[in-house]
C-alpha positions in Angstrom: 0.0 0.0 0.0 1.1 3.5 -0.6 1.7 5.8 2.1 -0.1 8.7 0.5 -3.9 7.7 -1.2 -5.3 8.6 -3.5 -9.1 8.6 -5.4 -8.2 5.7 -7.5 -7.1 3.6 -4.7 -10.3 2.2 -3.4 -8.5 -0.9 -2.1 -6.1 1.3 0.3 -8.9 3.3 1.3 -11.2 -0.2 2.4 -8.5 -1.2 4.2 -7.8 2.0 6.2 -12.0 2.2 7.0 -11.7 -1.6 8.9 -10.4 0.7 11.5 -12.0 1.0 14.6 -11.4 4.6 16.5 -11.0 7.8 15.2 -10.4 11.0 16.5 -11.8 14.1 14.7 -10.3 17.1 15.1 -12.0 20.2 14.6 -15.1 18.1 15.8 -18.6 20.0 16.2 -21.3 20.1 18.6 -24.0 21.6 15.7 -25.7 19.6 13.6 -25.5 20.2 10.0 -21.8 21.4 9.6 -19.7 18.7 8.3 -17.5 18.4 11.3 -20.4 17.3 13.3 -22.4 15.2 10.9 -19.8 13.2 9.2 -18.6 11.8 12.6 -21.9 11.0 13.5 -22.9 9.0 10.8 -18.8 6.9 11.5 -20.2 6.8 15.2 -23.5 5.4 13.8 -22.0 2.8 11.8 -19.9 1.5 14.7 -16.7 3.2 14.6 -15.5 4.5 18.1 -15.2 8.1 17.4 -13.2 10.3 19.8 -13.9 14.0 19.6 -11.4 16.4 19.7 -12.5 20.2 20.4 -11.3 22.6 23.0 -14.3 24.6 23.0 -17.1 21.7 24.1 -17.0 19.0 26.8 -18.9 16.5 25.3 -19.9 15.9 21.7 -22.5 13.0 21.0 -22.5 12.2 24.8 -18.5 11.7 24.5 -15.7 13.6 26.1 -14.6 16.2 23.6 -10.7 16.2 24.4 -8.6 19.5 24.2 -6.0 18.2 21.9 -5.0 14.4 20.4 -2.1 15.0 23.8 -5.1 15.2 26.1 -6.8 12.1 24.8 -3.7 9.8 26.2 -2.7 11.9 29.2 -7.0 12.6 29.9 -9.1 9.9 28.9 -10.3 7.2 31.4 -9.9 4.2 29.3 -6.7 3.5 26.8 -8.3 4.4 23.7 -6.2 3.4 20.6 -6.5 5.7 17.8 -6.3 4.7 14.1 -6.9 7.6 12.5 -6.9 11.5 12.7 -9.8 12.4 10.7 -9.2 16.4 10.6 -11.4 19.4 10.1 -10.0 22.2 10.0 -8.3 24.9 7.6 -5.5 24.2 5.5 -3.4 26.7 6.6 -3.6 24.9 10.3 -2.8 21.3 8.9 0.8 21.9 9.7 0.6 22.0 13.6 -2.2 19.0 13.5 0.6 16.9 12.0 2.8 17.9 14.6 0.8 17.4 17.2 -0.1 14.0 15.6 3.5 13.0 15.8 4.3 14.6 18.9 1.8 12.8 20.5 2.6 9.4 18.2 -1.3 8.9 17.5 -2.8 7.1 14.4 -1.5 5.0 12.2 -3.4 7.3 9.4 -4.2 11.3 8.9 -7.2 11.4 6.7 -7.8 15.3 5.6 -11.5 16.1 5.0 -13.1 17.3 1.8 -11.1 20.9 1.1 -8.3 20.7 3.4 -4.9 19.5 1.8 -1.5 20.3 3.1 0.8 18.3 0.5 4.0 19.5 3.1 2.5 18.5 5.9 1.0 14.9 4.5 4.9 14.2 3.1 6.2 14.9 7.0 3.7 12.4 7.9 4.5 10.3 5.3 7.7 10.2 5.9 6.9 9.7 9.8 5.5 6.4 9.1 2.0 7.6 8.7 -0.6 6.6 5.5 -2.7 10.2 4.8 -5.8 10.9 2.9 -6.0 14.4 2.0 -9.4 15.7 0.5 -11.7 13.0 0.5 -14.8 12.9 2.6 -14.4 9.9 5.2 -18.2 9.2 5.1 -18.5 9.5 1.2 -15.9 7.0 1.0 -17.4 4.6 4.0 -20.7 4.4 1.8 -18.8 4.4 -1.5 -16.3 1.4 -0.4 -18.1 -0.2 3.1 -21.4 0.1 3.0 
């Protein structure tokens, strides 16, 4: 598998959605943005999803973490995150990556529709980490999984 994937890699993109937590940075508490809907529907097809917001408390009756640090140092349980599903601007993709490997979380970085940092996916690339960059993660569940 390639470390970077792409549209016409549905194989690599089946295999990285048999994961089973995600954190979601940038995650929302309001219905009908993107960052809140899209990780609903994951949570609603089974995945663990681990919200990641330091403006909320709780998102979908979850612990909204400050940062993907917290989520280690904070949570109750070990929760063991597979990928870094990420919404939020471009310009800030930079300092998610770092916090991602900082923090050594994820074994992918999957970039929401609109957000590419092609940089910032080639540190994490060359970190060890498989990324996704502009692909909706629900799109492609029910494209590939469902």
């Amino acid at each position: 598998m390639t470390a970077t994937v792409g549209s016409n890699e549905p194989d690599a993109l089946r295999e990285i959605l048999e994961c089973e937590t995600i954190a979601v940075v940038g995650c929302s508490r309001t219905p009908g943005k993107a960052a809140h809907d899209v990780p609903a529907y994951m949570l609603e097809q089974g995945y663990d999803v681990v919200p990641v917001n330091p403006f909320a408390d709780e998102i979908f009756g979850r612990e909204a973490f400050d940062s993907l640090a917290d989520v280690d140092e904070q949570s109750d349980d070990d929760i063991d995150i597979d990928i870094v599903c990420v919404f939020r601007p471009s310009d800030e993709v930079a300092g998610v990556v770092e916090s991602v490997l900082e923090s050594a979380v994820g074994d992918v970085i999957w970039l929401q529709q609109g957000i590419r940092d092609d940089q910032a996916a080639e540190r994490a690339v060359d970190a060890g980490y498989r990324v996704v960059q502009d692909r909706c993660l629900k799109v492609d569940h029910r494209r590939l999984v469902v």
